[in-house]
C-alpha positions as CSV (number, residue, x, y, z in Angstrom):
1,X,131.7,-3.3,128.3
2,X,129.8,-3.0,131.6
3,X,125.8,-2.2,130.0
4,X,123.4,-0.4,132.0
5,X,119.6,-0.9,132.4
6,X,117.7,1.1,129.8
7,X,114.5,2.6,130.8
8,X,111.3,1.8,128.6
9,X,111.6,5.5,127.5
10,X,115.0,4.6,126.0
11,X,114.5,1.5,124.5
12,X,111.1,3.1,122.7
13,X,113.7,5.6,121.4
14,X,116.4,3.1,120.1
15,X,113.5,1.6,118.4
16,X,112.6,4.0,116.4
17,X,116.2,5.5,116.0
18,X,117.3,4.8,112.1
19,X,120.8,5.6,112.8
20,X,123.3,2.7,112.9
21,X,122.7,0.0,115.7
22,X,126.7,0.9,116.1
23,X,126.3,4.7,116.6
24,X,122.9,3.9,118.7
25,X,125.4,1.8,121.3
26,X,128.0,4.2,121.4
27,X,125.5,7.0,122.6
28,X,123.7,4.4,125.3
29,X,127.2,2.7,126.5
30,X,125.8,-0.8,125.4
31,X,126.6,-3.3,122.9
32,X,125.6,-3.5,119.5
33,X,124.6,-6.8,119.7
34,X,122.1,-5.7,122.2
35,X,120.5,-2.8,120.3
36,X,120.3,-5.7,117.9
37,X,118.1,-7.5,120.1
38,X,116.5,-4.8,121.1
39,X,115.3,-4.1,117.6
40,X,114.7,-7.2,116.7
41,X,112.3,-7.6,119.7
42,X,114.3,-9.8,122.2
43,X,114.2,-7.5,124.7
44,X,113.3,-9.2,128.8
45,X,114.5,-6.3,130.4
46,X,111.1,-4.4,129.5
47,X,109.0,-6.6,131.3
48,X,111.0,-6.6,134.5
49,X,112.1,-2.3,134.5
50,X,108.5,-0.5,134.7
């Protein structure tokens, strides 16, 4: 699966999105694992995409 770069606005809203980190990839075209990280706070990309 080719993942795109998610905007800060994005990943604010996958944080706080309760739905399952499966159904929250699906909608975004990225992995689970990475909505994983994402909530768990590993998340480089919003440093670098301002």
């Amino acid at each position: 699966m080719m993942e795109c770069k998610l905007t800060n606005e994005q990943i604010k809203k996958i944080l706080l999105d309760e739905r399952s980190q499966k159904d929250i990839a699906k909608d975004y075209g990225i992995s689970q694992g990475r909505v994983s990280r994402i909530k768990r706070g590993f998340n480089p990309e919003i440093f670098v995409n301002k």
